[in-house]
C-alpha positions as CSV (number, residue, x, y, z in Angstrom):
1,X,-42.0,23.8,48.3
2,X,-44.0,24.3,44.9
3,X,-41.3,26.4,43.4
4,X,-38.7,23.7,44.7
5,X,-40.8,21.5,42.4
6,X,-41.3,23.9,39.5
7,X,-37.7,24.0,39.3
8,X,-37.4,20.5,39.3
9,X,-39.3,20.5,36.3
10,X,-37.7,22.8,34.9
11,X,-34.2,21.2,35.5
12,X,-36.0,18.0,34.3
13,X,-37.2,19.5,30.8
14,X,-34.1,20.8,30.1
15,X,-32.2,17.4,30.4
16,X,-34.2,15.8,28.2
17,X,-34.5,18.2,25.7
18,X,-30.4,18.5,25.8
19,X,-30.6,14.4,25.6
20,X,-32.8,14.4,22.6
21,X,-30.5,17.0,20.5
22,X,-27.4,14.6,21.4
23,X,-29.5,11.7,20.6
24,X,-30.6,13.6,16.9
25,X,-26.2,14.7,16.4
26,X,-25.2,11.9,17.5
27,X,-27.7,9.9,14.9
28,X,-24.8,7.8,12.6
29,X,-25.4,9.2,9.6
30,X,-24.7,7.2,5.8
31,X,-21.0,7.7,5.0
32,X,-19.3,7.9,1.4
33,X,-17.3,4.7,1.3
34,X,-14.4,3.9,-1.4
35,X,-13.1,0.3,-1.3
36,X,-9.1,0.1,-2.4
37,X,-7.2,-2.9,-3.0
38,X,-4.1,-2.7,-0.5
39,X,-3.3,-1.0,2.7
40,X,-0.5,1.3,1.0
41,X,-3.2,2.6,-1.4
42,X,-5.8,3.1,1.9
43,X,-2.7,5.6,3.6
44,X,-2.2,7.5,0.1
45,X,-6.2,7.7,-0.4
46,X,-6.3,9.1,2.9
47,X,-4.3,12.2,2.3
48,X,-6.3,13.0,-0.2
49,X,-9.7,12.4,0.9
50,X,-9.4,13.7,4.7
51,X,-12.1,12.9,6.9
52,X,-14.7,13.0,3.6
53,X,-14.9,9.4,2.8
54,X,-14.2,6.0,4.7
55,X,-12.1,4.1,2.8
56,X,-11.8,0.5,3.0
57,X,-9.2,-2.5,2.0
58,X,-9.7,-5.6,-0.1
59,X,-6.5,-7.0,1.4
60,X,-6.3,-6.9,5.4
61,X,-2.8,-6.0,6.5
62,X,-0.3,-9.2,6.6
63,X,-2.2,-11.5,4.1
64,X,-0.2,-12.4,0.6
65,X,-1.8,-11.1,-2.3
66,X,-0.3,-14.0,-4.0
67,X,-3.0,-16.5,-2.2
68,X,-6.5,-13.9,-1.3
69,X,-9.1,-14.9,-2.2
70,X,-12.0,-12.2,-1.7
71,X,-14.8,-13.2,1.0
72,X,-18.4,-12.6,0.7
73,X,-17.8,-9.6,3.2
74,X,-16.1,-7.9,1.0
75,X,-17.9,-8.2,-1.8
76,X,-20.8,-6.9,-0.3
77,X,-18.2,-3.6,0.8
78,X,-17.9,-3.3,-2.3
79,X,-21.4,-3.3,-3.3
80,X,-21.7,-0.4,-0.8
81,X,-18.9,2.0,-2.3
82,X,-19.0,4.9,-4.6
83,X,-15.9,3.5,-6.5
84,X,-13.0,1.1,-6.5
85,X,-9.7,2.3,-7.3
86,X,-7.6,-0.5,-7.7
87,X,-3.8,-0.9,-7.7
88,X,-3.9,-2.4,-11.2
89,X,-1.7,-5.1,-12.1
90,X,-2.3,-7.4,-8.7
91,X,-3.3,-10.9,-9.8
92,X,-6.1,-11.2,-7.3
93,X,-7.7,-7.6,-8.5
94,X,-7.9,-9.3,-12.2
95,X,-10.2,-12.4,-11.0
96,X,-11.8,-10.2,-8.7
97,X,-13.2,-7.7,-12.2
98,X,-15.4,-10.2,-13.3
99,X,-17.3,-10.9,-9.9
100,X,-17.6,-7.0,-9.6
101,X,-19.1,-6.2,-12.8
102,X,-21.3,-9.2,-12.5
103,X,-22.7,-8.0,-8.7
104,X,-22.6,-4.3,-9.3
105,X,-22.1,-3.8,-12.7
106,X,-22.5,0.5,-12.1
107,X,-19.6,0.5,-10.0
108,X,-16.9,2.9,-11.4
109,X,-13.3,1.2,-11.7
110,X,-10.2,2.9,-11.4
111,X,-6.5,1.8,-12.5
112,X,-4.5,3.9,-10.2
113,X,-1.4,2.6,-11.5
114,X,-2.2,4.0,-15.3
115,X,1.0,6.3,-16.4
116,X,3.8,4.1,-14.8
117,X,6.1,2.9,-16.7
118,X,5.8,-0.4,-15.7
119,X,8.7,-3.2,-14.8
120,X,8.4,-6.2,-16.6
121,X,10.4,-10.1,-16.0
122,X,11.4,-9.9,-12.5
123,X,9.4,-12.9,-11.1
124,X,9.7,-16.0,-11.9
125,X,7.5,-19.3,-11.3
126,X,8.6,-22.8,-11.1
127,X,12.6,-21.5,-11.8
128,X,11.9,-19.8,-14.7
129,X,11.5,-15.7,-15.4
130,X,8.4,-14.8,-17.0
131,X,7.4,-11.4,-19.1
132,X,4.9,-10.5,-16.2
133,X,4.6,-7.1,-15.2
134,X,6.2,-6.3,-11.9
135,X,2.6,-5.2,-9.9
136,X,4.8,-3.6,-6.5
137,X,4.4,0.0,-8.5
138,X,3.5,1.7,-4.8
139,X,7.2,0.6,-3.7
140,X,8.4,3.9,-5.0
141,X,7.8,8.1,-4.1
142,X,7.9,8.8,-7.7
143,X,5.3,6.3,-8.4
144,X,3.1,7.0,-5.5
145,X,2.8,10.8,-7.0
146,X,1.5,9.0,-9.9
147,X,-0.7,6.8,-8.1
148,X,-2.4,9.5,-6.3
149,X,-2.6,11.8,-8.9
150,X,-4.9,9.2,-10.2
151,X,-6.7,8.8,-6.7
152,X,-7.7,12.9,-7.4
153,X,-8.9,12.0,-11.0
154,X,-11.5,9.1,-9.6
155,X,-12.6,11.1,-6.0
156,X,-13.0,14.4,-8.3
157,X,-15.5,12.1,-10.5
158,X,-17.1,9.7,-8.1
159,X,-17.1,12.9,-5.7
160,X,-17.4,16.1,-7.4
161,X,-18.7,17.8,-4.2
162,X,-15.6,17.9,-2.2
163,X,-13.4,18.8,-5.7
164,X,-11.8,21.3,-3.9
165,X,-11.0,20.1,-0.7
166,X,-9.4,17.1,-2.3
167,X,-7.2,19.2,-5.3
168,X,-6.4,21.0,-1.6
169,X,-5.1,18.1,0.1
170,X,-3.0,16.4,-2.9
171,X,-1.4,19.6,-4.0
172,X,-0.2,19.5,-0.3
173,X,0.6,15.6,-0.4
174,X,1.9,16.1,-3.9
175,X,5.0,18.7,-2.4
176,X,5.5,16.3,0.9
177,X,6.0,13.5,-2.0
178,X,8.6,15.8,-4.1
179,X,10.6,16.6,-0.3
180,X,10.4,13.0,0.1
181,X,12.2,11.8,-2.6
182,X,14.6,14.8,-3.1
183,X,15.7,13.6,0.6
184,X,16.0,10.1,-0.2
185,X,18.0,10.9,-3.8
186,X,20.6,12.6,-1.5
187,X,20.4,10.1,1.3
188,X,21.8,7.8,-1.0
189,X,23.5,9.4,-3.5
190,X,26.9,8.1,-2.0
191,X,25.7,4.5,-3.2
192,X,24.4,4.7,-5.9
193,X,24.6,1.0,-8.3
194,X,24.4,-0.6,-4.6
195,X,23.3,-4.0,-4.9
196,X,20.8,-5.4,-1.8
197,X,19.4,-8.8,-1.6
198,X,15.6,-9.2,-1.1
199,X,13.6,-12.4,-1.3
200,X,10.9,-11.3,-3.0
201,X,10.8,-8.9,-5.9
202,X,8.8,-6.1,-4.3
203,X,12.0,-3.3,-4.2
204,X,12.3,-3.0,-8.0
205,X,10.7,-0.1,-8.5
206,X,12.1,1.8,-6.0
207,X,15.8,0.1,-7.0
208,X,15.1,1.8,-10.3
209,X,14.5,5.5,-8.5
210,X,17.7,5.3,-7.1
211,X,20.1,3.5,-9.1
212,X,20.0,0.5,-7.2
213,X,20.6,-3.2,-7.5
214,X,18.0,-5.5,-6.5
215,X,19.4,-9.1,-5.6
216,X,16.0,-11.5,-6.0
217,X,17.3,-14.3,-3.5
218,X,13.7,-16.1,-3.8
219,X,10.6,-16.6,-6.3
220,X,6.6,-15.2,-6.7
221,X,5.8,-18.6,-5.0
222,X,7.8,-18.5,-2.0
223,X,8.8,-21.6,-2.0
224,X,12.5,-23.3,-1.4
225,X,15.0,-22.5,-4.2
226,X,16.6,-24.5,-6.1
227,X,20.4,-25.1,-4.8
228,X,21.7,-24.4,-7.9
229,X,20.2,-21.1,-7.9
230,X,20.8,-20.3,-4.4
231,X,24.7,-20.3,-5.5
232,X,24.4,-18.0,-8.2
233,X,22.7,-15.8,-5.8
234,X,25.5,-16.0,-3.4
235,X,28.0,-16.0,-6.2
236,X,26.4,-13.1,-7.7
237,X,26.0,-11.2,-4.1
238,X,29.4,-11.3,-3.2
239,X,30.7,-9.8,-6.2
240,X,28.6,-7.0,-5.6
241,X,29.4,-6.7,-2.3
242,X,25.1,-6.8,-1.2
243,X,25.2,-6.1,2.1
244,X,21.8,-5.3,3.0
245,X,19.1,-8.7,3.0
246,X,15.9,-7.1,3.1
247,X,13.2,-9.8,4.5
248,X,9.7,-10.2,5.5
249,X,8.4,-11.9,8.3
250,X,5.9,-13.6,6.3
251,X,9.0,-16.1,4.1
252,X,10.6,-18.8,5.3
253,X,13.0,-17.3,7.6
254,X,14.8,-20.4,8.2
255,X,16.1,-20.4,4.2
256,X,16.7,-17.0,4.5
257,X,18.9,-17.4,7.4
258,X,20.8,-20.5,5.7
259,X,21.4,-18.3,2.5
260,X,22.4,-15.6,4.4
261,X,24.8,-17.2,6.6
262,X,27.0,-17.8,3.5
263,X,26.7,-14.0,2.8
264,X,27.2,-12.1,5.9
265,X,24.3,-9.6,5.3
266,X,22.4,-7.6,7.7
267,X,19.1,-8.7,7.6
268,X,16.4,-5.6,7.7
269,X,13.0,-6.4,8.2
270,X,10.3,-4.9,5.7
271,X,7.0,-5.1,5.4
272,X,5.9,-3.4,1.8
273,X,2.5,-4.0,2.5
274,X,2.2,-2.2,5.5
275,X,-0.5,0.5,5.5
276,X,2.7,2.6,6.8
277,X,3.7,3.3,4.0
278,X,5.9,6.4,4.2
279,X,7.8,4.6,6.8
280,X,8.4,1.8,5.1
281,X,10.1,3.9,2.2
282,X,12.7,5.8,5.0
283,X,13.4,2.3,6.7
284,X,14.8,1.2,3.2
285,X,16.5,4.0,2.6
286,X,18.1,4.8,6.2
287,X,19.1,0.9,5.9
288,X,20.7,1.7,2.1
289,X,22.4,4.6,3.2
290,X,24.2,3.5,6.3
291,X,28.0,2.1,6.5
């Protein structure tokens, strides 16, 4: 009986000594957090950065950065990062610079957009085209090997630590990049100067890449167009024989089907601000490339 009882203790000591060293692992310990401005940038961060750092968004998946306006919340994120790598030419980042600096004016800043050359006078405002810099730079391979070669040069500063695991993981994400967009130049080398329509002039970039047309059916507002526009667009469509109508869910689908219902496009759905964003680069050009 007393040995029953000694091993009971025994038993007993061990348990609580195992639930104390799970207790002490399993302890949440402070992570390294980097705060980025849009979901694209979070999944080209993350290939660099691993399991290192958590990296958080300005701009939650689905809202227009045409109309954000940064919470309290994520402010205070911010507040709590090592760094902010920003896209860069975003309107919302540039009234955002001042409230940084003014509530953590130690935070480093990155442009990860610095090196593109960028696109200037495709949106316009109130009907009329304007010498604003096209700020969709991520809507492109070539670009996004810019961009992320710039995510190394901040995460090697704010992080020198992990240097090496990150030059690691780029070089890797750096050659998936180059296979990306050798396989998307011959996806669609058969159409090259193919015109597309789009309603809002997020593709240019990755028009340019690939000698392509982009077909601006709507404005940086999204509001209704103009009649007088909408038949140049259809005008200028059909002579160009645009067959593809890229849309998001997020624009007036009921204009967009009324426009396109003079053109006879097939409507693909694209969402450029999709944290996938590898998948949304294949979906445009599988859509590009087929008859």
């Amino acid at each position: 009986m007393k040995s029953s009882f000694n091993i009971f203790l025994i038993i007993s000591g061990l348990l609580l000594a195992l639930g104390i060293v799970a207790a002490c692992t399993s302890a949440p310990s402070e992570s390294k957090i980097v705060t980025v401005s849009i979901e694209p940038q979070k999944y080209l961060l993350e290939q660099i950065t691993g399991d290192r750092v958590e990296v958080r968004c300005l701009l939650a998946n689905g809202a227009n950065p045409e109309t954000y306006d940064p919470s309290v919340t994520h402010l205070m994120n911010l507040q709590k990062s090592m760094g902010f790598l920003r896209m860069g030419n975003i309107g919302f980042e540039s009234a955002l610079l001042d409230k940084i600096h003014q509530a953590n004016p130690e935070l480093p800043i990155y442009n990860t957009s610095d090196g593109i050359s960028l696109i200037t006078g495709t949106h316009s405002h109130n009907g009329v085209i304007h010498g604003d810099v096209d700020p969709h730079t991520w809507s492109s391979v070539k670009n996004a090997k810019v961009i992320t070669k710039n995510m190394l040069d901040a995460m090697i500063e704010i992080d020198p630590a992990n240097k090496a695991y990150y030059q690691r993981n780029y070089t890797r994400f750096a050659s998936h990049l180059d296979s990306l967009d050798n396989a998307i130049t011959a996806k669609l080398a058969h159409v090259h100067g193919k015109a597309f329509l789009v309603w809002h002039p997020s593709l240019s970039y990755f028009a340019r890449d690939y000698g392509l047309e982009q077909v601006v059916v709507g404005n940086a507002e999204h509001k209704d167009v103009a009649l007088g526009s909408l038949r140049e667009v259809v005008e200028h469509a059909r002579e160009h024989e645009a067959d593809i109508f890229f849309t998001q869910k997020d624009f007036d689908s009921r204009q967009v089907s009324a426009i396109n219902s003079q053109i006879g496009a097939r409507e693909v759905s694209i969402n450029p601000m999709a944290y996938e964003w590898e998948n949304e680069m294949l979906t445009l050009a599988d859509a590009l490339a087929s008859k």
